[in-house]
N, C-alpha and C positions, 0 to 999 in steps of 0.2 A: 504494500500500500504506500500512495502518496504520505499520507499522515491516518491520523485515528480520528477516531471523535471522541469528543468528551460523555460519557453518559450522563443521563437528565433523571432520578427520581420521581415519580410522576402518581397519582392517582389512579393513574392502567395498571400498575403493578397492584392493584387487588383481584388483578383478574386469575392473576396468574398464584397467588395466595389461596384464590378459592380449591383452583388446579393442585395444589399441594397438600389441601387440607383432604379435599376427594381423595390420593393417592396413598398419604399415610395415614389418614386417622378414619378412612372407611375402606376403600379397599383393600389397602391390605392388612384390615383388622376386619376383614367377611367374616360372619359367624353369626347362622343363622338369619332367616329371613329379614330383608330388606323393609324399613318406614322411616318415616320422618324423624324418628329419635334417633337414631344411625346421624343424624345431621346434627343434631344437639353440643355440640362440640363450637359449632361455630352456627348461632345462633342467627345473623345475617344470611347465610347461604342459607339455615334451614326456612327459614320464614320464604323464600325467594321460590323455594323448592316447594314450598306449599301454597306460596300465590301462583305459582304456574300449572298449578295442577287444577284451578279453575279457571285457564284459560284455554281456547279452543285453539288458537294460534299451533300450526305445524313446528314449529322453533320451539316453542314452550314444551310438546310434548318430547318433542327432539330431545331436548335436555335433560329432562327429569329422566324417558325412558334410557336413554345413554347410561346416565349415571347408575340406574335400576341393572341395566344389562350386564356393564363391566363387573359391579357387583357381583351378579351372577356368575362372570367367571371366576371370579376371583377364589371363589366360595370350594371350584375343586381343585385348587394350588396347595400342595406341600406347606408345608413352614419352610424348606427349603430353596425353594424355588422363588418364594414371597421375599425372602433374604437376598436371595440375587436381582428380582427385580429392583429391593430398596438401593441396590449400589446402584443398577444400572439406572435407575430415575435420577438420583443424585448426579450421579457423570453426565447425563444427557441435557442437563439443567448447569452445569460447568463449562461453562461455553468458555470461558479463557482456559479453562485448564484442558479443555482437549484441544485446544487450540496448540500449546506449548507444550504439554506435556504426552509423549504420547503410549506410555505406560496408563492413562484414564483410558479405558474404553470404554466407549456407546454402545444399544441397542439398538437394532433396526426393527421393523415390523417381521422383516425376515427373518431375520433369528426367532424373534419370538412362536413365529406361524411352526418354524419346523418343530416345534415339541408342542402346544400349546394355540392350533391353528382359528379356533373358534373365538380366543382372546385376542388374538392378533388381528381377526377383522374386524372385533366389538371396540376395539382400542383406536383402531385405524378410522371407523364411519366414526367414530365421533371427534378425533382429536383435528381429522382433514376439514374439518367442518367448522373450527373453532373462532377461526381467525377471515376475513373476506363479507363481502356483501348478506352471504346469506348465514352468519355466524347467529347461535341465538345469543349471543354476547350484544345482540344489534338491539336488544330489547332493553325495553326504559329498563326494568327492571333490576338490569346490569347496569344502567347509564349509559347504553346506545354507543354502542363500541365504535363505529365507522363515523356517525353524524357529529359527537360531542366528544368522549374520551381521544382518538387520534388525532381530530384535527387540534385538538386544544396540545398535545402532546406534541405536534410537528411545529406549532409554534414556538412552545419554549425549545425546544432541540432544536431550530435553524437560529432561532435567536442566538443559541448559544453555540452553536457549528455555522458559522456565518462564512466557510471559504466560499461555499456556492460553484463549488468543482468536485466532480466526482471523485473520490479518495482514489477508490480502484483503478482507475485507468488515466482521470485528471485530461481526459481530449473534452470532455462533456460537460458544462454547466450542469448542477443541480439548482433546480424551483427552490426560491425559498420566500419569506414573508411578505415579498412583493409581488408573487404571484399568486393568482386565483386560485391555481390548481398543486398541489404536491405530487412529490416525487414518491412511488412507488416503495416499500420498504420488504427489503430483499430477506428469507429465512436462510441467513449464511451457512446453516448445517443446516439441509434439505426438511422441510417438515414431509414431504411426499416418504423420507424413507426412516427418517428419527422421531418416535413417539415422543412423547413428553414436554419441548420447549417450543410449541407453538407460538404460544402467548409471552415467553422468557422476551422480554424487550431489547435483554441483551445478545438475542440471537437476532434480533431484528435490526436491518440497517438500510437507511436509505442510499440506492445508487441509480444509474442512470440508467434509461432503457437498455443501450447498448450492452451493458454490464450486465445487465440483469435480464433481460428478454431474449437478448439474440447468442450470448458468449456463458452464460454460467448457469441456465436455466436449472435442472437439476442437477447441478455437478456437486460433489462433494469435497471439500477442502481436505478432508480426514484421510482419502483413502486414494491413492493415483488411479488412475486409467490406463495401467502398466500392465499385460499380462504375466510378464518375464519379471516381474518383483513379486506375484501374489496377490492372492485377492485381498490378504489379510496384512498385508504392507501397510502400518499407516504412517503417517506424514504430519509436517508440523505446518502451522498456516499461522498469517496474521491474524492477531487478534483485534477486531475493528475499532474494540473500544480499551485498547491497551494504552496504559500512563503511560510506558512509555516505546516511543518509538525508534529505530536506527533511522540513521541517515542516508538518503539510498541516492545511489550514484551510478552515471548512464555512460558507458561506451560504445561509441558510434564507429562501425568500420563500412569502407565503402570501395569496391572493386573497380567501379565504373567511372570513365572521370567524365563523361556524359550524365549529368544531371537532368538533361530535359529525356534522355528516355533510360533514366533509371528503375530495374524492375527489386522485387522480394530481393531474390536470388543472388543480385550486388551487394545489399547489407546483410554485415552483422551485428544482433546489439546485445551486449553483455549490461546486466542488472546486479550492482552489489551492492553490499551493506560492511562497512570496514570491522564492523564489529562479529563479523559472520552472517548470519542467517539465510543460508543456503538454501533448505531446504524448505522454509519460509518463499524466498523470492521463487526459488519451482513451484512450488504450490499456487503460488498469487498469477506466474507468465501461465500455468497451467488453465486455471478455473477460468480466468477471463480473457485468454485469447492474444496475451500482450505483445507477443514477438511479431503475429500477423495482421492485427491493429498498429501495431507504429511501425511497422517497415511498411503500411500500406498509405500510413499517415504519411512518409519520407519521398515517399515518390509521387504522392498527390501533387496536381495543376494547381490544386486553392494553399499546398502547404510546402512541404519541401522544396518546391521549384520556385513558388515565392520567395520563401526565403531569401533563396539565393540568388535569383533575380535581384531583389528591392537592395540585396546586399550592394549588387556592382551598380544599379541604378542612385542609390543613397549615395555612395563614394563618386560619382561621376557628377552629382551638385556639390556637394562639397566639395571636391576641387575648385570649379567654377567659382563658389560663393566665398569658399574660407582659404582658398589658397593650401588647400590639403594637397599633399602629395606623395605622401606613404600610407600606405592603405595599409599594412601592420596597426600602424597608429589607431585609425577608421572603424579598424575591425575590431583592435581591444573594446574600444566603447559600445562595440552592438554585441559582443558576446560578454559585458560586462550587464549591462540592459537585461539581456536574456536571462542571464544569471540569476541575477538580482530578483527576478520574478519567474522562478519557475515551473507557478500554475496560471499564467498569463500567456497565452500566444501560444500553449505549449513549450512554455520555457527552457523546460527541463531537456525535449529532446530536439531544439532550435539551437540551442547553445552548442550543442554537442555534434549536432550536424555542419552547422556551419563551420567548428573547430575542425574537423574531419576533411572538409573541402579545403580550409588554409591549411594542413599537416601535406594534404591531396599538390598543392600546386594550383590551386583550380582558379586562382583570383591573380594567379602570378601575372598572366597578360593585360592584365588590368593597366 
């Protein structure tokens, strides 16, 4: 990642409280038939659980039966088996620590299904359903998860993550409090295939369509898409809302000393962190596409070839105007510019392009 964000504490974190309360203190304490006193524990959810049971609304029933259902599974689990769920709920709600650490493991639906298959689709219909337009989280009753809790939540979190560029890939503006609409908030460990941190807000993160619709869709951070490592290889990723971040730094190489029809196949770009994080930056070029978005970004008409253009075109009035005539000189100050702001313009990989063409010779006729 570009940077992180800050996390925001918020009022939507009771949603994800109730989800905690359902996992330890009724599911996996089943014993004996399923009512309202089973909720007693937490006396808000239970009362919610019993105003929804006189509404006709399909969400309402949704909910209550969900909870009713999973109940039921739970009802023919071991004590053993109940002990490895409580790890595996715990890790899958550790989103920095499976992030960094990669001794935590998670649960999938899959694992769960191969011993346990009738809980693993009572788990699945209701957790896929929790978060989205048709969540019954959408219901006053909850405080209207989509209408009031998010939007009120995307405010204080742009107010307080104000770069308004996509962390992940940094080509892309992100929407923030002066637009109408928000930006999309991505479940960076896949809720399609990890039970339990639907609603964790700290697995939730806003990024850019491109990031998130077309490059990372279901992909997993945790686990490669290697066959030749294993399926059970896992991997370390950025953690989005980690205090703290490395410094990451962009090597730009370039085969072709024709710019205007530079293809992929001329550049290469090395992504490092001085302080390590190897395996981290393959995980990040991995999930979102990064080697193929900025070497696509390098030979664009609207970006790389700008560039480099506006470069000899820039030096060609300042001669004119300032009496410039060493273009070394010319060039420090656009690649110090670039520098200086390298989630502006594409900073980060302008800087390093244009270095690449002076190391190149490419401005030498100039």
């Amino acid at each position: 990642m570009h940077f992180t964000f800050t996390y925001i504490p918020h009022n939507i974190e009771k949603l994800q409280e109730y989800l905690d309360f359902l996992f330890y203190e009724v599911w996996l304490k089943a014993d004996g038939d399923f009512d309202a006193d089973k909720l007693s524990g937490h006396p808000e959810l239970q009362q919610i659980y019993i105003d929804l049971g006189y509404k006709e609304g399909k969400w309402a029933q949704f909910f209550n039966s969900s909870i009713e259902n999973i109940y039921r599974e739970f009802l023919k689990l071991d004590s053993k088996y109940r002990a490895f769920l409580s790890v595996r709920y715990a890790n899958n709600n550790n989103i920095e620590g499976l992030c960094c650490d990669k001794t935590i493991e998670p649960i999938t639906y899959e694992e769960i299904s191969q011993s346990h298959p009738d809980l693993s689709k009572a788990l699945k219909s209701f957790y896929s359903k929790l978060y989205g337009s048709n969540s019954p989280f959408n219901l006053e009753d909850f405080g209207f998860l989509n209408k009031d809790l998010i939007t009120d939540y995307d405010m204080a979190f742009m107010e307080k993550n104000n770069q308004q560029v996509c962390p992940f890939c940094a080509l892309t503006h992100l929407k923030a409090n002066n637009h109408s609409y928000r930006e999309a908030y991505d479940h960076y460990i896949p809720k399609g295939s990890y039970p339990f941190n639907v609603l964790n807000f700290r697995n939730l993160a806003p990024m850019c369509n491109e990031c998130n619709s077309t490059y990372k869709l279901s992909k997993s951070p945790l686990y490669p898409i290697d066959p030749l490592k294993g399926k059970n290889a896992r991997t370390k990723a950025f953690y989005p809302y980690a205090d703290d971040h490395p410094e990451i730094s962009f090597k730009i190489e370039i085969s072709n000393s024709n710019i205007l029809n530079l293809t992929p196949d001329d550049i290469s770009i090395t992504i490092h962190a001085d302080s390590g994080y190897k395996e981290e930056i393959e995980t990040w070029m991995r999930v979102f596409g990064l080697e193929e978005r900025y070497k696509a970004t390098l030979c664009s008409p609207n970006d790389g070839q700008v560039w480099f253009n506006k470069a000899i075109d820039e030096f060609e009035n300042a001669k004119e105007l300032a009496n410039i005539v060493d273009y070394d000189v010319f060039y420090k100050r656009i690649l110090r510019e670039a520098q200086k702001y390298p989630l502006s313009d594409k900073g980060f990989l302008k800087a390093q392009f244009l270095e690449e063409c002076r190391k190149k010779g490419l401005f030498n006729s100039i």
